[in-house]
KEKE-381531 format. One line per 8 residues: number of its first residue (from 1); their letters; for each residue x negated, y negated, z of N, C-alpha, C. Coordinates in Angstrom, 1 decimal, decimal comma. Layout:
N
NUM	A	X Y Z X Y Z X Y Z ~ ...
This chain:
283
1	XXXXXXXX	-95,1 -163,3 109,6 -96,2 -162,6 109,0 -95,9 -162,3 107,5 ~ -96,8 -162,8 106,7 -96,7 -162,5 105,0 -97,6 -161,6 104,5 ~ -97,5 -160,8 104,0 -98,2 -159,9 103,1 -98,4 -160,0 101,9 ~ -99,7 -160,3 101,5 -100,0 -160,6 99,8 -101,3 -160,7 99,2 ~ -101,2 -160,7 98,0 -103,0 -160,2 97,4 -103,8 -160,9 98,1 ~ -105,1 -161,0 98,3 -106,1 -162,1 98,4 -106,7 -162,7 97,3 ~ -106,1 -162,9 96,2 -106,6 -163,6 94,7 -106,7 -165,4 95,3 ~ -106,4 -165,6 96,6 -106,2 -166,9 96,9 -107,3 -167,5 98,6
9	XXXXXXXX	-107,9 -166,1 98,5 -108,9 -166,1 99,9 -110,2 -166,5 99,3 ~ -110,8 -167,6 99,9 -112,1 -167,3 99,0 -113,4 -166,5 100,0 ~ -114,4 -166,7 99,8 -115,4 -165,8 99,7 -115,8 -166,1 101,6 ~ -115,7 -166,9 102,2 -116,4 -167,6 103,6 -114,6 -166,7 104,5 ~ -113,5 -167,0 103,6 -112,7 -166,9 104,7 -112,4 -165,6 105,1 ~ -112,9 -165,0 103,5 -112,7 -163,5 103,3 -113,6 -162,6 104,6 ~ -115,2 -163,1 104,3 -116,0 -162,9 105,0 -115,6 -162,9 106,8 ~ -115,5 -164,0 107,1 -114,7 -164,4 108,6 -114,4 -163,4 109,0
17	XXXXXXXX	-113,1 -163,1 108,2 -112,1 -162,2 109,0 -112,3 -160,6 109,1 ~ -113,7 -160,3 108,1 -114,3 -159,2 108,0 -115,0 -159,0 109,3 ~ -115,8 -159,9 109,3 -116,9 -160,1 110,5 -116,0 -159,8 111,8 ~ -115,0 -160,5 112,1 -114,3 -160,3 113,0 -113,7 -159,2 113,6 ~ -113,1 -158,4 112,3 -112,4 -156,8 112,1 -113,3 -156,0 112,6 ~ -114,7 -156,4 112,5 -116,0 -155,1 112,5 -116,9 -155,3 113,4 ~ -116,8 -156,8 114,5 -117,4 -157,0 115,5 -118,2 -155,9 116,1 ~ -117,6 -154,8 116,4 -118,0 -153,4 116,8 -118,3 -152,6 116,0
25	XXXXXXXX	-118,1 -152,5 114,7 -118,7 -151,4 114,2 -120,3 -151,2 113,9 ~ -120,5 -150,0 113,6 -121,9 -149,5 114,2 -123,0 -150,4 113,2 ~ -123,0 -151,0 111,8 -123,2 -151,1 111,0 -122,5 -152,3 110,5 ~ -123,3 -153,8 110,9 -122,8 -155,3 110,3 -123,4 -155,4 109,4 ~ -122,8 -156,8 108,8 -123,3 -157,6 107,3 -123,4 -158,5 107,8 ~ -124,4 -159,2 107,0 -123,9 -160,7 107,1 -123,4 -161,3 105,7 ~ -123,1 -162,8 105,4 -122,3 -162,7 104,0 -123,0 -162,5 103,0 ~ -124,4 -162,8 102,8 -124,8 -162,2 101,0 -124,9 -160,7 101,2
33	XXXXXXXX	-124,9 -159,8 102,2 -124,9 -158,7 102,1 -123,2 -158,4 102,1 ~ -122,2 -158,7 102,8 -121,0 -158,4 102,4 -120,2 -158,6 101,2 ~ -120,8 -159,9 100,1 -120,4 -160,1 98,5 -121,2 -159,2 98,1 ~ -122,6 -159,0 98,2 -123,3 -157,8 97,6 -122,5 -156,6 97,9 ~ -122,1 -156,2 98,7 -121,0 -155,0 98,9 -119,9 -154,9 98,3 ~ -119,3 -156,0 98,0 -117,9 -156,0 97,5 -118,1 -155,8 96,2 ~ -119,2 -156,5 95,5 -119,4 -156,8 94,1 -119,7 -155,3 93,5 ~ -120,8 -154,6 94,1 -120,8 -153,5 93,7 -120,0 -152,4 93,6
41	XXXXXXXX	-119,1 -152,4 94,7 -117,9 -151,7 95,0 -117,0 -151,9 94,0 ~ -116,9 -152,6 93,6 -115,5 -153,1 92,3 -114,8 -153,8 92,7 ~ -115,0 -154,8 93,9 -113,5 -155,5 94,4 -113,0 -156,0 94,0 ~ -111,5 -156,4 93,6 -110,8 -156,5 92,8 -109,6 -157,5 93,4 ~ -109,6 -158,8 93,6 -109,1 -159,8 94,6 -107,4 -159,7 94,4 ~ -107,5 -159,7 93,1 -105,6 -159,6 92,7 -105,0 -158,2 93,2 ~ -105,6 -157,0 93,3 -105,4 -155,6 93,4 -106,0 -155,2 95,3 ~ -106,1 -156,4 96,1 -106,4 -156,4 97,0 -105,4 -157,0 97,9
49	XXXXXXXX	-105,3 -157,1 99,1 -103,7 -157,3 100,0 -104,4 -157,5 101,6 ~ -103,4 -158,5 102,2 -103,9 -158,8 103,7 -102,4 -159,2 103,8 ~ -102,4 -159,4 105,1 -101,4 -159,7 106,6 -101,7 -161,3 106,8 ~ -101,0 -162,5 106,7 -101,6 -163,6 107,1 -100,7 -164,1 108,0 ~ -101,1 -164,8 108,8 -99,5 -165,3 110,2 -100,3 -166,7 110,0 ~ -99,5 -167,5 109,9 -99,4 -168,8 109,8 -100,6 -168,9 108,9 ~ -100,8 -168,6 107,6 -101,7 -168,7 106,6 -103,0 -168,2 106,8 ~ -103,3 -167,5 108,2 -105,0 -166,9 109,1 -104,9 -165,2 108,5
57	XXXXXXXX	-105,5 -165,0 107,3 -106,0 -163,5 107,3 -106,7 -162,9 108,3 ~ -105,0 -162,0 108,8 -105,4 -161,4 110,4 -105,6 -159,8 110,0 ~ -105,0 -159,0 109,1 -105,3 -158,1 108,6 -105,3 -157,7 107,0 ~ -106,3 -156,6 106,5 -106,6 -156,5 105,2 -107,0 -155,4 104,7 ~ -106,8 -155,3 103,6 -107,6 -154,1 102,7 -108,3 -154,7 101,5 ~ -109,2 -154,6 101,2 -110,5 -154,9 100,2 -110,5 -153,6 99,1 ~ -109,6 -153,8 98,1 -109,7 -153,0 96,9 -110,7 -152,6 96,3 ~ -111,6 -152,1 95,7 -112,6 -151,5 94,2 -111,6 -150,8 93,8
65	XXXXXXXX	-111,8 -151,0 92,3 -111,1 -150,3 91,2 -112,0 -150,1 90,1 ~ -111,5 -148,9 89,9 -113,1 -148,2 88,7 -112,7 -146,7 88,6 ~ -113,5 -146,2 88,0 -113,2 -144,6 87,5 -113,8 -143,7 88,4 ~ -113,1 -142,7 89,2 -113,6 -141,3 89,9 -113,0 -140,4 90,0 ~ -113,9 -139,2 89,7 -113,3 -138,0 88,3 -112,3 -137,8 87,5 ~ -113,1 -139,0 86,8 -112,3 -139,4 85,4 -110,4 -139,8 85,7 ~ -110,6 -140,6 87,0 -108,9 -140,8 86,9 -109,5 -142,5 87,4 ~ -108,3 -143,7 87,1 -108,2 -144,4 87,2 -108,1 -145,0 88,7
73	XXXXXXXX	-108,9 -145,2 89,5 -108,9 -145,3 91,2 -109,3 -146,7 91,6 ~ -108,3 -146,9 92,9 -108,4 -147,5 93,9 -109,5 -147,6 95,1 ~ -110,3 -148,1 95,5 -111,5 -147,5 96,7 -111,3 -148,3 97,6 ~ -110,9 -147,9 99,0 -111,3 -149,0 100,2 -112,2 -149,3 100,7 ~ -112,8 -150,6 99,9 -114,2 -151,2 100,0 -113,9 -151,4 102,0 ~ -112,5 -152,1 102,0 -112,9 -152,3 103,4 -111,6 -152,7 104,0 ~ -110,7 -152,2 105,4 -109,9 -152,0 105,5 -110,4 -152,6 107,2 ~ -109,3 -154,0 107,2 -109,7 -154,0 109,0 -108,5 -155,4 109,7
81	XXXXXXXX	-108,5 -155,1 110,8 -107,8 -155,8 111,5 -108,4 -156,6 113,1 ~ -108,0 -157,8 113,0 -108,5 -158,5 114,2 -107,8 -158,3 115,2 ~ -108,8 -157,6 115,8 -108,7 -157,1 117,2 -107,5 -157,6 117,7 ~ -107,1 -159,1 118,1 -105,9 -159,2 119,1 -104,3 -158,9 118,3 ~ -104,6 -158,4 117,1 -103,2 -158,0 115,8 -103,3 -157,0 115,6 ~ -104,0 -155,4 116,7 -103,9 -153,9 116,3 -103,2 -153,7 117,1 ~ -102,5 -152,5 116,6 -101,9 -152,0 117,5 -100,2 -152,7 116,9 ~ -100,2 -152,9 116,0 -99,2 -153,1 115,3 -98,4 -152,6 114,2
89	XXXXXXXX	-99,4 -151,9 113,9 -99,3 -150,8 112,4 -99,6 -151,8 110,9 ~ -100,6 -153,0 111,1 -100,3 -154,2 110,1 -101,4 -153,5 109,1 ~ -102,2 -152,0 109,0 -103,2 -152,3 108,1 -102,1 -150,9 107,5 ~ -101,3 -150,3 108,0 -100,6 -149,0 107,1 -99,6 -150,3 106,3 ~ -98,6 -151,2 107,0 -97,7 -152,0 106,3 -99,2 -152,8 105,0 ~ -99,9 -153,3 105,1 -100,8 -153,6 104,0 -100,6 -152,9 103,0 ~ -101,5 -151,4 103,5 -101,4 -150,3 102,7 -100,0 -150,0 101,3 ~ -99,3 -149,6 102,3 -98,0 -149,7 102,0 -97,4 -150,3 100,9
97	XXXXXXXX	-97,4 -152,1 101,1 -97,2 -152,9 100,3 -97,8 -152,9 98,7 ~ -99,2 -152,4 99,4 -99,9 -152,1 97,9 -99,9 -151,6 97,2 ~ -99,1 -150,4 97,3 -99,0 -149,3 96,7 -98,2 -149,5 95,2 ~ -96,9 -150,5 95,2 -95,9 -151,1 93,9 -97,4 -151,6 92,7 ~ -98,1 -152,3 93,1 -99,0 -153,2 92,7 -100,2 -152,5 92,2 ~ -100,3 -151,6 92,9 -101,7 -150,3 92,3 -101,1 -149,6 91,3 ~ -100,0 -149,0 91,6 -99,4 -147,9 90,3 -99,1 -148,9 89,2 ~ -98,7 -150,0 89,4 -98,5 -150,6 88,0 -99,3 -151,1 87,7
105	XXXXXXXX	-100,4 -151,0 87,8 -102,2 -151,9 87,6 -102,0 -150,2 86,6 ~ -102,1 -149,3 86,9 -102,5 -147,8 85,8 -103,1 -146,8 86,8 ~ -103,3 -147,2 88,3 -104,2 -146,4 89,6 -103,4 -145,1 89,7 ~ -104,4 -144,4 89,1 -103,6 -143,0 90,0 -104,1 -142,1 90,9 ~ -105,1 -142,7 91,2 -105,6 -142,1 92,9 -105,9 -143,4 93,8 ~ -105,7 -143,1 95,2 -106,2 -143,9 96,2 -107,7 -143,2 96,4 ~ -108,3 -143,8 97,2 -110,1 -143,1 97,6 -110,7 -143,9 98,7 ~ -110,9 -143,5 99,9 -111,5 -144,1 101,0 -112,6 -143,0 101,7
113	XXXXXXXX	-113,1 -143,8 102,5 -114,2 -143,1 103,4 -113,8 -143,8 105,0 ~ -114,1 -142,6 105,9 -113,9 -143,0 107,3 -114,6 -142,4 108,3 ~ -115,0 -142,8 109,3 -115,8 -142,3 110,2 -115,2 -140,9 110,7 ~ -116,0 -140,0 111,1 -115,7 -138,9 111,9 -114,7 -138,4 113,1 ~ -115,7 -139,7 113,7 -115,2 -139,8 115,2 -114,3 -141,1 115,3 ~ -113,3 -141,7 114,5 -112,6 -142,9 114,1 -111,2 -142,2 114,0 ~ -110,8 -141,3 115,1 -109,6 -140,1 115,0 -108,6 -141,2 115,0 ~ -108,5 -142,7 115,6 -106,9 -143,1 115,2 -106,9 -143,4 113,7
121	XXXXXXXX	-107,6 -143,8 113,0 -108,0 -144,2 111,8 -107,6 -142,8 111,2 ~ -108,2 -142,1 111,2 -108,0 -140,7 110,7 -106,6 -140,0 110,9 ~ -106,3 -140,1 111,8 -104,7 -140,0 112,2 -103,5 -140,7 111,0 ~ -104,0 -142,3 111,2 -103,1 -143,0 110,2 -103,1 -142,4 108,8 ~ -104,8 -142,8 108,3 -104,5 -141,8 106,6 -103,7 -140,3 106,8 ~ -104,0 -139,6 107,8 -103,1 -138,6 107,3 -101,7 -138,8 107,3 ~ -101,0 -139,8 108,0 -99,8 -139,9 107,9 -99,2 -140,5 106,5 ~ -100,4 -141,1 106,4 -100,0 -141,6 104,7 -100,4 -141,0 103,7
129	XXXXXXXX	-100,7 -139,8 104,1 -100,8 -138,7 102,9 -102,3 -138,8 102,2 ~ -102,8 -138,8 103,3 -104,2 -138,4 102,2 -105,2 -137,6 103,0 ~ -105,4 -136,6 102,1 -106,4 -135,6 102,4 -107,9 -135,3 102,4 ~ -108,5 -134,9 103,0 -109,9 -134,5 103,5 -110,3 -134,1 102,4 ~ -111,6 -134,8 101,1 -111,6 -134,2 99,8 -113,0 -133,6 100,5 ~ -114,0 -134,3 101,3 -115,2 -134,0 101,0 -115,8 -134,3 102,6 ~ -117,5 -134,2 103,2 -117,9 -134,4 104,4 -119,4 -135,0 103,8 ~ -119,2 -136,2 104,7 -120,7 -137,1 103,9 -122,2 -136,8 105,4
137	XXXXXXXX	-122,7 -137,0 105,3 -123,4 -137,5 106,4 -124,4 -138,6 105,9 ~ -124,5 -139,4 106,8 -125,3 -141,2 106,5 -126,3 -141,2 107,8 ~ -127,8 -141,4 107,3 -128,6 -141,7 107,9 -129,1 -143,1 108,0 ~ -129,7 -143,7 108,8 -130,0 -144,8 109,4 -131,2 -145,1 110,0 ~ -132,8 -145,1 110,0 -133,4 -145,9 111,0 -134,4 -146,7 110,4 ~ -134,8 -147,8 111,4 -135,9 -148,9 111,3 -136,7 -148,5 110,4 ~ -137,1 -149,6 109,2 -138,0 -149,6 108,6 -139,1 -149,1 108,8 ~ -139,5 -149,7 110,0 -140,7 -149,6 110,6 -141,1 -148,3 111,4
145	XXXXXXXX	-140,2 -147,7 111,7 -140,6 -146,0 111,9 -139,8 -145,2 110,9 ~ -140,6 -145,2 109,6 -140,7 -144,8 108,4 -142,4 -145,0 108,0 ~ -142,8 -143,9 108,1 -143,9 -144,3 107,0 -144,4 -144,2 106,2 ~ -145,4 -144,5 105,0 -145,4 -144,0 103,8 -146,9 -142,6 103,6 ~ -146,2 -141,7 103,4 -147,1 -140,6 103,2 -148,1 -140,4 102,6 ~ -149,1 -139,7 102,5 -150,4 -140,0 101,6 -149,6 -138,8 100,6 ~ -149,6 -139,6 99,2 -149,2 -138,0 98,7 -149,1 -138,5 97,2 ~ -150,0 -137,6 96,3 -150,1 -137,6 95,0 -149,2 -137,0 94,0
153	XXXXXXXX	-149,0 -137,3 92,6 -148,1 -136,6 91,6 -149,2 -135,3 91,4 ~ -148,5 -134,2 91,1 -149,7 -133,1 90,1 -149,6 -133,6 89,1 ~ -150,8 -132,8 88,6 -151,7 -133,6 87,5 -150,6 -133,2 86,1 ~ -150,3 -134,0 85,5 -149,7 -134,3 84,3 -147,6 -134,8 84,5 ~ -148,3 -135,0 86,0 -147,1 -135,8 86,3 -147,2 -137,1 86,4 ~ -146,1 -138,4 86,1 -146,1 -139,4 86,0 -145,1 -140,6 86,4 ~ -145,4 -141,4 87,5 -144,2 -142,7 87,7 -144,3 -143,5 86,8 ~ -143,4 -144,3 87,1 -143,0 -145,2 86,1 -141,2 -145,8 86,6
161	XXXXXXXX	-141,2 -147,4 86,3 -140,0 -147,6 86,4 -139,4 -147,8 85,2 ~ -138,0 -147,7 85,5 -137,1 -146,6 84,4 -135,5 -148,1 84,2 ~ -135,2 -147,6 83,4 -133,5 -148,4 83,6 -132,6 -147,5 83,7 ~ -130,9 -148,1 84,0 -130,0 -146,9 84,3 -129,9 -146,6 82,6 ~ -129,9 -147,0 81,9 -129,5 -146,8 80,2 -130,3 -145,2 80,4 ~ -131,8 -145,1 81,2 -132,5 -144,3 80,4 -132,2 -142,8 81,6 ~ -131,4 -142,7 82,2 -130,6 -141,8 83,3 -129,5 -140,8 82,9 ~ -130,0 -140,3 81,5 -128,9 -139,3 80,6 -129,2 -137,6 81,1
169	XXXXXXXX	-127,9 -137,3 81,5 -128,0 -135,9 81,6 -128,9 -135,4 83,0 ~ -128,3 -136,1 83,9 -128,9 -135,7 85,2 -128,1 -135,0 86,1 ~ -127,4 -134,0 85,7 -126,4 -133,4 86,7 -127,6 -132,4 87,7 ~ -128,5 -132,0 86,5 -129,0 -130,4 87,1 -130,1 -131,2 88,0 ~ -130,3 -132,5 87,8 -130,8 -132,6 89,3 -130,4 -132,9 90,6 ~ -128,9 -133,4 90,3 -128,3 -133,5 91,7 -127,7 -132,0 92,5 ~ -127,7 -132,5 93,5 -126,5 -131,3 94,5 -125,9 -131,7 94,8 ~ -125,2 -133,1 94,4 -123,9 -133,2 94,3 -123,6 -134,3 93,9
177	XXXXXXXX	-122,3 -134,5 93,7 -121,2 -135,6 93,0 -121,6 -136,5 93,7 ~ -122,3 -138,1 93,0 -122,6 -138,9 94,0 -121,2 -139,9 95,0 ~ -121,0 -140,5 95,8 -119,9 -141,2 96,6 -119,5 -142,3 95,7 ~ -118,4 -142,8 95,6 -118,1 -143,9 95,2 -119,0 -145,1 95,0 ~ -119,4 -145,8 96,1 -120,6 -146,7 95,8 -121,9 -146,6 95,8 ~ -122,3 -145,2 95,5 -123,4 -144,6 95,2 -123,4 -144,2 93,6 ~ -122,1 -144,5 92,8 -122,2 -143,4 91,0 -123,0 -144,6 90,1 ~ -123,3 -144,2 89,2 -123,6 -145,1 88,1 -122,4 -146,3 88,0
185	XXXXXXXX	-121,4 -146,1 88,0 -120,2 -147,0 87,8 -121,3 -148,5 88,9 ~ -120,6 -148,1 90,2 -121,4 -149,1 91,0 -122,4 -149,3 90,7 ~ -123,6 -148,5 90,4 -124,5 -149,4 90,0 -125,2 -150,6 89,2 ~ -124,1 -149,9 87,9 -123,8 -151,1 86,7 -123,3 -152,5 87,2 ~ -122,6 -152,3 88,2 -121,8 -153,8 88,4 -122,6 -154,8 88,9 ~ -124,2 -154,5 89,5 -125,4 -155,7 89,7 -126,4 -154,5 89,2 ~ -126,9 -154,2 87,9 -128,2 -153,6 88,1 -129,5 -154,4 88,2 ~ -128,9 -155,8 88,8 -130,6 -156,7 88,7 -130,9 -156,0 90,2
193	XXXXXXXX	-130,0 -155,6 91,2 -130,2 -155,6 92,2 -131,0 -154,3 93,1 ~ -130,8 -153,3 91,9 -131,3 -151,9 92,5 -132,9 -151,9 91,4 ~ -134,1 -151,2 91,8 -134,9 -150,8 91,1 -134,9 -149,0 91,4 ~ -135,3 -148,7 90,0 -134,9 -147,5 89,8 -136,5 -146,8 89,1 ~ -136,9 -145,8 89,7 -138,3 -145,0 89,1 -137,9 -143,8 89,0 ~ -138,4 -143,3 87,8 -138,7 -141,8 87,4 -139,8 -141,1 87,4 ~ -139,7 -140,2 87,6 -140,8 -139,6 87,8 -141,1 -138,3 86,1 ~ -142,0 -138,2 85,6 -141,8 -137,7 84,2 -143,0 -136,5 84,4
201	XXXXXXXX	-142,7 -135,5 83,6 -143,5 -134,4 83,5 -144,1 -134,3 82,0 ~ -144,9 -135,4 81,4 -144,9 -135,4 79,9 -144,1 -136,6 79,5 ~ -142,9 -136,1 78,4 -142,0 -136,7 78,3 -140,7 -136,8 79,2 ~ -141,1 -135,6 79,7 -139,6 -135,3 80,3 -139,1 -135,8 82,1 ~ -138,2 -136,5 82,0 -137,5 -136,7 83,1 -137,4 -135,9 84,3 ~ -137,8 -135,4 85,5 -138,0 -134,6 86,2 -137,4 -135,1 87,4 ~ -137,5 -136,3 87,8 -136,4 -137,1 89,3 -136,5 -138,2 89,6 ~ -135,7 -138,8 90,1 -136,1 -140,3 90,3 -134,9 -140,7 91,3
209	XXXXXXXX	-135,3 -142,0 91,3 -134,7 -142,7 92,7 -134,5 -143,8 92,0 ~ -133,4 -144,0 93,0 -132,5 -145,5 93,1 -132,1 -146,3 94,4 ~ -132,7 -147,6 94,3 -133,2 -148,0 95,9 -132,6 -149,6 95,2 ~ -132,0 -150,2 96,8 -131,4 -151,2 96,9 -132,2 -152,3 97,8 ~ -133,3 -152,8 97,6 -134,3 -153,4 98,2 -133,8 -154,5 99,0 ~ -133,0 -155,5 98,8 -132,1 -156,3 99,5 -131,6 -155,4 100,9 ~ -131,2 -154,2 100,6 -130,3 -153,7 102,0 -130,9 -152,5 102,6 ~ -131,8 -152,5 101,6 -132,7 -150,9 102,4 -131,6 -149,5 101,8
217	XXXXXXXX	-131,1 -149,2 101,0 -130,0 -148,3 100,8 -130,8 -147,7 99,5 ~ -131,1 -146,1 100,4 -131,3 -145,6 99,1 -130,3 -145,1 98,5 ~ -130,1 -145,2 97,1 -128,6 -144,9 96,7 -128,8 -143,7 95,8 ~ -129,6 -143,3 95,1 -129,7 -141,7 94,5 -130,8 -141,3 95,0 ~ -131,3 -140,5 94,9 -132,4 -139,5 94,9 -132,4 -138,0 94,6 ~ -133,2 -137,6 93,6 -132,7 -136,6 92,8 -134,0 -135,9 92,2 ~ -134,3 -134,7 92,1 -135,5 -133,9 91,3 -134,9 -132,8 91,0 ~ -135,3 -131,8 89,9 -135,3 -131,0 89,4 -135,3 -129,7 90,1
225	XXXXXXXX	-134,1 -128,9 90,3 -134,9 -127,8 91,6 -136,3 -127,1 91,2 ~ -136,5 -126,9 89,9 -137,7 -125,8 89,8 -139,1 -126,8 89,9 ~ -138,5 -128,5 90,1 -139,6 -129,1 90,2 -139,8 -129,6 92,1 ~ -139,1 -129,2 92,8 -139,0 -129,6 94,0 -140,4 -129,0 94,8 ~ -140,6 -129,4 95,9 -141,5 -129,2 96,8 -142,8 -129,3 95,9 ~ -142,9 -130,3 95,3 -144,6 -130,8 94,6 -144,9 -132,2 95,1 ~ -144,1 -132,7 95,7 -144,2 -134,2 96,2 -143,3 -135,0 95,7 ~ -142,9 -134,9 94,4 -141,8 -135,9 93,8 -141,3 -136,9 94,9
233	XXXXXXXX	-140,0 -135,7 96,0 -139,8 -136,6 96,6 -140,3 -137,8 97,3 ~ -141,2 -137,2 98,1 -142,0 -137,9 98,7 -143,1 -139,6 98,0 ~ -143,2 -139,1 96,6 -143,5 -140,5 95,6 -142,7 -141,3 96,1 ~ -141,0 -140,7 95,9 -140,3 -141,8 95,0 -139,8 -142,1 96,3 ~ -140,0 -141,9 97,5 -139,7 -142,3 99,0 -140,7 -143,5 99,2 ~ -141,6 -143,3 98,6 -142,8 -144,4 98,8 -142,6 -145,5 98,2 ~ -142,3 -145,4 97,1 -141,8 -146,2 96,6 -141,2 -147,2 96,7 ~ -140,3 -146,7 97,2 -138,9 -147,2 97,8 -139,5 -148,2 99,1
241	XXXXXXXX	-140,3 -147,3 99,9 -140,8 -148,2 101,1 -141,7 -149,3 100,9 ~ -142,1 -149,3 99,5 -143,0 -150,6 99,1 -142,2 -151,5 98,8 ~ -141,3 -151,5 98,1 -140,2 -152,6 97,9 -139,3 -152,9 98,6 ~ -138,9 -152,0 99,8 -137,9 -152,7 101,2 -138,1 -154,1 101,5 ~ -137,1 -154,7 101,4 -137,2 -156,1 101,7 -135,9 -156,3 103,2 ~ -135,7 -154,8 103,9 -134,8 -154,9 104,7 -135,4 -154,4 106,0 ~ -134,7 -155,1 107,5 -135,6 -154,3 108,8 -135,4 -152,7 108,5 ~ -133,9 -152,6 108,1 -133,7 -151,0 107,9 -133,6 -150,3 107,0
249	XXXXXXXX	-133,7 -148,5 106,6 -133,3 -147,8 105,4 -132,7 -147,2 106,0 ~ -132,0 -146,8 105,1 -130,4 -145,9 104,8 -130,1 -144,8 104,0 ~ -129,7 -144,1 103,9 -129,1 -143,1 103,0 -127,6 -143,3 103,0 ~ -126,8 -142,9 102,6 -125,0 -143,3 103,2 -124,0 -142,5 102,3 ~ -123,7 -141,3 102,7 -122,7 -140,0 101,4 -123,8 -139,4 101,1 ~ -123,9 -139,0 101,6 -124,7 -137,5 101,5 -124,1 -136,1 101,8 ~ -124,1 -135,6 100,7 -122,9 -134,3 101,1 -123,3 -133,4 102,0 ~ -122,4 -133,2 103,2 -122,8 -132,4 104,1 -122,7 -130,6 103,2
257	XXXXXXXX	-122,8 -130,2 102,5 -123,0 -128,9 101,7 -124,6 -128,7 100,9 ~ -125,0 -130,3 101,3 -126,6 -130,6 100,3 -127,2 -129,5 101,4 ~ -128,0 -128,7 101,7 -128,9 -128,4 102,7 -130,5 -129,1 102,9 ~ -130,0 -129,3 101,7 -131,8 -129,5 101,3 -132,1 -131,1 101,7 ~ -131,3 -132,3 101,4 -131,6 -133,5 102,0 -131,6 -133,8 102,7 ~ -131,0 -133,4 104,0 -131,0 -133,8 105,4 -132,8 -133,3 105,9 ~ -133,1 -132,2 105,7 -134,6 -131,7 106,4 -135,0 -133,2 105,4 ~ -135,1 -132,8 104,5 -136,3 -133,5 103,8 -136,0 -135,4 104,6
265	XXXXXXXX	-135,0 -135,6 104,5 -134,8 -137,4 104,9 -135,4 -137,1 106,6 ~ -135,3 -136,1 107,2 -135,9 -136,3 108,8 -136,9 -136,0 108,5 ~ -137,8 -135,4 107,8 -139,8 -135,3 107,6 -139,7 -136,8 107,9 ~ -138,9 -137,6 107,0 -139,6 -139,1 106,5 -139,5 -140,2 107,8 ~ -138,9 -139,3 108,5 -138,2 -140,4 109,7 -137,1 -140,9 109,6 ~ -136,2 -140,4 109,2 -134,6 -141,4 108,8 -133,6 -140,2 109,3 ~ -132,8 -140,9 110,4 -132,5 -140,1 111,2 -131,1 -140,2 110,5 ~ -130,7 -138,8 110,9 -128,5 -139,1 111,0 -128,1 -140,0 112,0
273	XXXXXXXX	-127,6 -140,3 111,3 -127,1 -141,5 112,3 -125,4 -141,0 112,3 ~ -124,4 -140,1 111,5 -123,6 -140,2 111,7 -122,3 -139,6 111,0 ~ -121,5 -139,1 110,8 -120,6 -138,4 109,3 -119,6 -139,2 109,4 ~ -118,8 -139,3 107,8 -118,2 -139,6 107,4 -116,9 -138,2 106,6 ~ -115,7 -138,8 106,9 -115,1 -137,7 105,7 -114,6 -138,4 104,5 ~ -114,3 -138,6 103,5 -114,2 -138,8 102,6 -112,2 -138,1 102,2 ~ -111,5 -139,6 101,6 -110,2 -138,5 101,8 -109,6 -139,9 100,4 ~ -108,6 -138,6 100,1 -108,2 -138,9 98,5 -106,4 -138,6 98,5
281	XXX	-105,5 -139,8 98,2 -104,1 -139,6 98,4 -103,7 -139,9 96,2 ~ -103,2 -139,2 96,0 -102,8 -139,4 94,6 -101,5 -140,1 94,6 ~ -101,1 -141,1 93,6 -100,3 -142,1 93,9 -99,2 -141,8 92,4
């Protein structure tokens, strides 16, 4: 068994062994949707590491590297092992390995996300030191029971599609810090691939949305509190549902402390499907 970057895996074998790792998990890709994931994520092939036995990537970790809060980080785009090689400890020894190779790249945080109910998984990161930063919840359902609302701007309100350049100074409309492949960072890395609308009161910026029409993923959504409950959301939900080009939509990191987006994503039909914790080991 060798352990070493994947600067030398290309994109079909990488994919494979993905497909393979996640057979069961709740939520597949197929491969333009898994390079679309990696790409946006920051994957980073030299600064990424697998397990190979006789040259077969049997286990892996899928690096992003990029900035979150303001420190130089590592993200586990994607961390998995083929079923008949668990139970060996080959995705901590990965881990592990990587660690020489991240601190001297300049990484001074690690950053993953993991399922809830994924307690051996959860088990391992705590043994390797990393802590519970945050609690997401990720919604999930069919396109098709979603549907689009009859519902108007007030009068001297206005849509319009927007670019990320024009997305300055939007804190006071989020409730919270967005997830790793939810920040502006990610979204710069393909912005042909998200379309993005604002919604304007005059001149002024009042909320808008960011929708990934390839995967159904809404990735921001955001209004102004003193502009909330006038429809906004509900536009830029429509929106969104005119351009899906996927069977399903999504939400995915959504801070369980938001109170207010969870009601509002079940009006629309988009169910929880599920939590996530979010956990951060400093290196």
């Amino acid at each position: 068994m060798e352990i070493r970057n994947l600067a030398q895996v290309n994109n079909l074998d990488l994919f494979t062994a993905f497909a393979e790792a996640f057979r069961d998990y709740e939520i597949t890709l197929d491969q333009n949707e898994h390079e679309r994931m990696l790409r946006r994520r920051g994957f980073n092939p030299e600064l990424s590491f697998g397990a190979f036995d006789s040259g077969i990537l049997v286990s892996f970790t899928c690096n992003g590297i990029g900035t979150f809060n303001n420190l130089f980080t590592a993200y586990d785009t994607g961390t998995g092992t083929l079923k008949e090689y668990r139970g060996q400890g080959l995705a901590s020894k990965v881990f592990e390995a990587s660690i020489p190779s991240l601190v001297d790249a300049g990484i001074r945080q690690y950053l993953l996300e993991v399922l809830q109910h994924n307690e051996a998984a959860i088990s391992v990161y705590r043994k390797l030191k990393f802590e519970v930063s945050r609690e997401f919840n990720y919604f999930v359902s069919e396109a098709s029971a979603l549907s689009i609302k009859e519902k108007s701007l007030p009068e001297g309100y206005s849509l319009r599609k927007i670019t990320l350049s024009e997305l300055n100074n939007t804190d006071s409309m989020c409730d919270f810090h967005s997830s790793w492949q939810n920040s502006f960072e990610a979204i710069g890395r393909s912005p042909e691939a998200f379309a993005i609308s604002g919604v304007f009161s005059g001149n002024m910026l009042v909320g808008y949305g960011i929708f990934e029409p390839a995967s159904g993923d809404i990735t921001q959504l955001a209004v102004l509190p003193e502009c909330r409950r006038k429809g906004i959301g509900t536009v830029l939900v429509n929106e969104m549902l005119t351009l899906n080009q996927h069977n399903n939509i999504k939400a995915i990191n959504t801070d369980t402390n938001c109170k207010s987006i969870g009601p509002f994503f079940a009006s629309h039909g988009l169910a929880l499907k599920g939590k996530q914790y979010e956990m951060i080991r400093t290196l």
